[in-house]
C-alpha positions in Angstrom: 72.2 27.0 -13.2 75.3 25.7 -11.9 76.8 22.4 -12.3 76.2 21.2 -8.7 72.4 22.1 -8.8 71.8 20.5 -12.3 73.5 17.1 -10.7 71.3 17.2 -7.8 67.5 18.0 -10.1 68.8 15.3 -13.1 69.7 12.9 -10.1 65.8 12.8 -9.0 63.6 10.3 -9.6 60.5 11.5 -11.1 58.6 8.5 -11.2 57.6 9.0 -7.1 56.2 11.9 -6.0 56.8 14.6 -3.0 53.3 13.9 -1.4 54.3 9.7 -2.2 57.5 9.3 -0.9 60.5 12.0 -0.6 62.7 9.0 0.3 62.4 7.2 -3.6 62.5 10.9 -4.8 65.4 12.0 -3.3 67.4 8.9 -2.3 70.0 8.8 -5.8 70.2 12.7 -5.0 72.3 11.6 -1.9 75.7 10.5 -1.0 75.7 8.1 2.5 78.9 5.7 2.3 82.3 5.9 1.7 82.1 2.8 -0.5 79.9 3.2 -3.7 78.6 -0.6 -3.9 77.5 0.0 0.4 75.4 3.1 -0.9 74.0 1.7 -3.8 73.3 -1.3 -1.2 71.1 0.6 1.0 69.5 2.7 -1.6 68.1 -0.5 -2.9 67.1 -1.4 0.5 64.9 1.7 0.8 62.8 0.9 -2.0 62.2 -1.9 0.7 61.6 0.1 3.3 59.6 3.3 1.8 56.0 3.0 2.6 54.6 6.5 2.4 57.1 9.5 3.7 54.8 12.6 1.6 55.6 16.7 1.9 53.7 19.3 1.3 54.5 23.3 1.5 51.6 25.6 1.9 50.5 29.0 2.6 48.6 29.2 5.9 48.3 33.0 7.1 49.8 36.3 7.4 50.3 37.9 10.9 51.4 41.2 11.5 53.0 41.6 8.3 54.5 37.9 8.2 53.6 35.4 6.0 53.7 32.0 6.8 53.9 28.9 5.4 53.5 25.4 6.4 55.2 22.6 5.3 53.5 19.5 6.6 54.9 16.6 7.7 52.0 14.8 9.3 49.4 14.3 6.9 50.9 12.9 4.0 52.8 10.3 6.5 51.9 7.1 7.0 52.4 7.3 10.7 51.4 10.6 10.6 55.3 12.5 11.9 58.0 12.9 10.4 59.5 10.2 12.4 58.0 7.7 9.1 61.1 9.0 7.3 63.5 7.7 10.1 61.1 4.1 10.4 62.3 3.8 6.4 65.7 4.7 7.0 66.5 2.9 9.9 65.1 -0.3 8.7 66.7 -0.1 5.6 70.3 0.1 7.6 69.1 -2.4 10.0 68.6 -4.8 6.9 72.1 -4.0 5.6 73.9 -4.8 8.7 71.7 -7.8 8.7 69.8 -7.2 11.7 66.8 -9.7 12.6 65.8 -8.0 15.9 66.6 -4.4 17.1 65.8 -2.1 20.5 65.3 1.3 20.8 63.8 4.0 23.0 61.3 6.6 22.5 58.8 9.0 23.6 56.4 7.8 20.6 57.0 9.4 17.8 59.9 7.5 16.8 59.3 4.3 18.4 55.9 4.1 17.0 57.4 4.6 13.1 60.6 2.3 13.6 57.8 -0.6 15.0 55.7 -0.4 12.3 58.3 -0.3 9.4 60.1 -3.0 11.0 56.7 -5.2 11.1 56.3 -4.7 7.7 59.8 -6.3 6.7 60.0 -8.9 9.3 62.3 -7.6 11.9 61.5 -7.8 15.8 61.0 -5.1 17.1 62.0 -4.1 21.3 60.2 -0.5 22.1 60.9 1.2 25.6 58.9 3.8 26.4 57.8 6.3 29.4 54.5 4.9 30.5 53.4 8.5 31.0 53.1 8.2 27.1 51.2 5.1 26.7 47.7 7.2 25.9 49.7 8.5 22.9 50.1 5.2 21.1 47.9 3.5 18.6 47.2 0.3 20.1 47.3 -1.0 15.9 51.1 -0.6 15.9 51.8 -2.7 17.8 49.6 -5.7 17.4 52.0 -8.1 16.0 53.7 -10.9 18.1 57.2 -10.0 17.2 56.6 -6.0 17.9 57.3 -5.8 21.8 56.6 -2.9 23.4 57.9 -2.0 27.2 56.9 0.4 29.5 58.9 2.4 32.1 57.1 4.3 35.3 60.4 6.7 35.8 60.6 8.2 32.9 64.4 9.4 33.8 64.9 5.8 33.5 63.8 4.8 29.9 67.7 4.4 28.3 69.0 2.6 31.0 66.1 0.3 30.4 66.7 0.2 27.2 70.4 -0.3 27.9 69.8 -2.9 29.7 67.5 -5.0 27.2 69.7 -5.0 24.9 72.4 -6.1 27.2 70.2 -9.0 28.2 69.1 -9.7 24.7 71.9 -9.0 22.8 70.3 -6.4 20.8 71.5 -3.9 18.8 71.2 -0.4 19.5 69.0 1.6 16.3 68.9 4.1 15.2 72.5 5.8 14.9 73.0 9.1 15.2 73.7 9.7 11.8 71.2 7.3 10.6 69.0 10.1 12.0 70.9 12.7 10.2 70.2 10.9 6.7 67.0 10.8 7.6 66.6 14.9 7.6 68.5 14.8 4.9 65.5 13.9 2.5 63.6 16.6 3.6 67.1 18.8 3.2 66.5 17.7 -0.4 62.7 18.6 -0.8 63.5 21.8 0.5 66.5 22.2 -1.9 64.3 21.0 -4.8 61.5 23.7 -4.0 64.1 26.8 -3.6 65.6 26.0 -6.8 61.9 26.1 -8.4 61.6 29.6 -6.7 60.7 28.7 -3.1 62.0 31.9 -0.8 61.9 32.0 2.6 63.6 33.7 5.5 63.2 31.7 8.4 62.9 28.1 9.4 61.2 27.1 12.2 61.1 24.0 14.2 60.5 22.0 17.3 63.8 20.5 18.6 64.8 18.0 21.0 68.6 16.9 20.3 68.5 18.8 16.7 69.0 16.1 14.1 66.4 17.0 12.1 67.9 20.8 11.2 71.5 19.6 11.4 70.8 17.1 8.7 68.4 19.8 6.3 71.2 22.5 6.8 74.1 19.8 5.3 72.4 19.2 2.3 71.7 22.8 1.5 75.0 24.5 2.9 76.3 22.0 0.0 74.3 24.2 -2.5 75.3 28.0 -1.1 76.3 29.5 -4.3 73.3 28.3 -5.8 70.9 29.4 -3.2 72.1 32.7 -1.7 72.1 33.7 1.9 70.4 30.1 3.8 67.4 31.1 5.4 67.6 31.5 9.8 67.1 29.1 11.5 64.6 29.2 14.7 64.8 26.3 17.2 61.9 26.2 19.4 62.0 24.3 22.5 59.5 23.8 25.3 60.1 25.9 28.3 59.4 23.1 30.9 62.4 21.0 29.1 64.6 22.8 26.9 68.3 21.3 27.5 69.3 22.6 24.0 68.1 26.1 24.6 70.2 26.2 28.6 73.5 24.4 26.5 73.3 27.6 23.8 71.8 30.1 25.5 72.2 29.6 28.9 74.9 31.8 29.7 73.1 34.4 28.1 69.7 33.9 30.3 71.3 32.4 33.8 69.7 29.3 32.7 72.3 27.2 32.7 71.9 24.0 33.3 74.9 21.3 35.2 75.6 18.4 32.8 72.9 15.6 33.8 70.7 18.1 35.7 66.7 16.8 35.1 64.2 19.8 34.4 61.6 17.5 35.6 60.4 14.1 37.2 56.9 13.8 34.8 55.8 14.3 31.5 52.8 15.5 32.8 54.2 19.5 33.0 55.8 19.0 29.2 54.1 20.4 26.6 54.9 18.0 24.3 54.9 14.5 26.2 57.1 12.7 23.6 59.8 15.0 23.5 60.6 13.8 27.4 64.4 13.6 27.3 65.7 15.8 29.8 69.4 14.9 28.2 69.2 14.9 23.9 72.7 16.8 23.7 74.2 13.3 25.0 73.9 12.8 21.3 76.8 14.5 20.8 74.2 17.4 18.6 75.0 20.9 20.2 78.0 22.2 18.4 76.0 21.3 15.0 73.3 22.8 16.2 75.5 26.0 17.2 77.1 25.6 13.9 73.6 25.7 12.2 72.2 29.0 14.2 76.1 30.9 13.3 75.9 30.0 9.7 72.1 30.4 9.2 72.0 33.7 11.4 69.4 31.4 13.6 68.2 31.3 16.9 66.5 29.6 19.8 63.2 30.2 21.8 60.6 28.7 24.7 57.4 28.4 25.0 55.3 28.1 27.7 51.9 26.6 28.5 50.3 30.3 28.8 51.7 30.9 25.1 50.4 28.3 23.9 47.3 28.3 25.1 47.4 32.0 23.7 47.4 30.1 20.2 44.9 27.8 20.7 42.7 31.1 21.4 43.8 33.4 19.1 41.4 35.0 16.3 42.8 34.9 12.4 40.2 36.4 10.7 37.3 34.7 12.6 39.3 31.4 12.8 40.7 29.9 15.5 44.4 28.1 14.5 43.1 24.8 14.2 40.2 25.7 11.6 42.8 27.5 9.5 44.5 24.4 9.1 42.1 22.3 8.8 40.8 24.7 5.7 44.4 23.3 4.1 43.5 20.0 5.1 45.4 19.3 8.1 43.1 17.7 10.9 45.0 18.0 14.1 43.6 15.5 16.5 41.7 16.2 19.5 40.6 13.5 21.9 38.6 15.0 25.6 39.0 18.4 24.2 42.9 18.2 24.2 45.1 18.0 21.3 47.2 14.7 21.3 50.4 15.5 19.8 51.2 18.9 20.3 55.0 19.1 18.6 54.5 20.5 15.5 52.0 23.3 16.9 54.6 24.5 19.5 57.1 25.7 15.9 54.0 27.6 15.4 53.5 29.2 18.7 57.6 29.8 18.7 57.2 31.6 15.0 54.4 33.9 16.1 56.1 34.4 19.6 59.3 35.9 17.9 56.7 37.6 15.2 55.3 39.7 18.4 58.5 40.2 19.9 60.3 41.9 16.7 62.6 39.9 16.4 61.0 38.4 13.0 60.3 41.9 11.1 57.3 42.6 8.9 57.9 41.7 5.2 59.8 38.4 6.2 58.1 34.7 5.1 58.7 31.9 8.1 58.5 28.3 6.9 56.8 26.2 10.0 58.0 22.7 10.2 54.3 21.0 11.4 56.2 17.7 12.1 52.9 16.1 14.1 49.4 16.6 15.0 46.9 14.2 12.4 47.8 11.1 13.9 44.6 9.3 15.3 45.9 7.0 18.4 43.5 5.5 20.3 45.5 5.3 23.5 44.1 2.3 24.2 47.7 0.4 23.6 48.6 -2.5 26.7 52.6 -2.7 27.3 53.7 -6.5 27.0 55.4 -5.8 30.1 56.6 -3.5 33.0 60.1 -2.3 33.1 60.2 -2.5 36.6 58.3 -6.0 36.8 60.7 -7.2 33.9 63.8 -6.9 36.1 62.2 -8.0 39.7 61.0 -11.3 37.3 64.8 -11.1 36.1 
């Protein structure tokens, strides 16, 4: 084993576990600042922050000749996404720049994680968010007095909402885009851990919005090449009603291209996944990483559509429909009026079996599904402390 890769397993800490917390695992098996004392600064700060940020790999089924795993980023979570990994991370740099009260906008996922690990530490928290999306909140997060949470009818209109709160306020804006990169870069470093323990794999699939989360996996194991071979492809799966990342790369190739600012559409209601709404994630400044990612990895992108994802919702495995096959492995996906609630994590499955069908994943490969969402219990019964648009005729 190679110098590089013996660093990286002695640096570990042993005492927390990968179902516990990959953030206390992994976080001395890292590099984030230029200056030692800063890193060593916010490392402390995260055994702060860490609450419960827990992985899992398993083996789900085998289609067609494929076998594919899961690795689960929703039960072992204490909000229930992946997005608990970002709540710890972005409070702990929040904290470290000394912030008391921060702002930010999200779909849910996000907002819902940085609100809760803020609570816990003492920070205000400012939450914009569509009011399309409202139903998927848990009303729980967001009971304390200094955890606001705004609503926005125009959905199109949730950052300059935002924008403007923290204009008015004086807020900070949370979390950075690289803030969100360090964030994937804990489960860069599960992953890392498990293929140097034997893990193989040929393909990595995910849901995507602006791409942080494979940008910042793919850093931390392109640092370990020689150790690990050929990296496995990566598969980016976007939903076809709003798939700005998939019309920036692939685009040209379909006709799809999309002019710079153009909107998909007006409602959530359409989108397959409600909190991935943002008609406009490459504003992060993500697509040539991204691009970067699929030409080193070999990788690619891919829609789905209502229809085919219905199809997997319907779908036999062996006298099991999808959602009793992972519940078997102890994943509960969460179904409230006989609709599943938060459908991200789901659509990297329909992607991986839509490729499967197509050929274009070839019998005798093993796919790794990123389940990112899905167990999360919110009772939708959450009550914005105001109205975007009644904040600013009050204003």
């Amino acid at each position: 084993m190679s110098s590089s890769a013996s660093e990286f397993l002695n640096a570990i800490d042993r005492r927390h576990s990968r179902e516990q917390s990959v953030v206390l695992r992994y976080r001395n098996c890292l590099r984030f600042e230029e200056s030692s004392a800063d890193d060593e600064d916010f490392k402390r700060l995260l055994d702060r922050t860490s609450i419960r940020e827990g992985l899992r790999i398993f083996p789900l089924l085998t289609y067609r000749d494929v076998e594919i795993l899961v690795l689960d980023e929703t039960s072992l979570m204490l909000t229930h996404t992946l997005k608990s990994i970002d709540g710890a991370v972005t409070i702990a740099r929040s904290l470290q720049r000394g912030y008391r009260r921060v702002a930010f906008e999200s779909g849910g996922n996000t907002g819902t994680a940085l609100s809760v690990y803020g609570r816990r530490v003492g920070l205000e928290t400012f939450l914009v968010v569509p009011g399309e999306n409202l139903s998927l909140l848990d009303s729980a997060a967001f009971e304390a007095p200094t955890t606001h949470l705004i609503a926005v009818r125009d959905r199109e209109r949730v950052k300059q909402v935002a924008g403007e709160l923290r204009q008015r306020e004086g807020l900070p804006k949370v979390p950075q885009p690289e803030w969100r990169l360090e964030a994937s870069m804990f489960i860069g470093s599960y992953l890392l851990e498990a293929m140097l323990s034997g893990l193989q794999f040929d393909i990595l699939a995910q849901t995507i919005s602006a791409a942080f989360a494979p940008i910042g996996i793919f850093r931390v194991l392109r640092e370990h090449q020689a150790e690990l071979g050929r990296l496995p492809g990566f598969l980016g799966v976007q939903q076809a009603p709003n798939c700005p990342m998939y019309r920036a790369l692939r685009g040209a190739e379909t006709g799809t291209g999309a002019r710079e600012g153009e909107s998909e559409v007006r409602s959530s209601g359409p989108l397959l996944t409600r909190v991935m709404y943002d008609s406009s994630p490459q504003s992060y400044g993500t697509v040539d990483a991204l691009r970067g990612v699929l030409d080193d990895t070999g990788g690619d992108l891919t829609l789905v559509d209502s229809a085919e994802f219905r199809r997997l919702l319907e779908a036999d495995f062996d006298g099991a429909g999808i959602l009793s096959v992972l519940g078997k492995a102890g994943v509960n996906i969460f179904v409230r009026d006989g609709e599943i609630v938060e459908t991200t994590g789901l659509l990297a499955l329909t992607g991986a079996l839509k490729e499967i069908n197509a050929g274009r994943i070839t019998a005798g490969s093993r796919v790794l599904v990123c389940l990112t969402s899905g167990t999360g219990r919110p009772d939708g019964a959450v009550v914005p402390e105001v109205w975007a648009e009644d904040w600013v005729a009050e204003g």
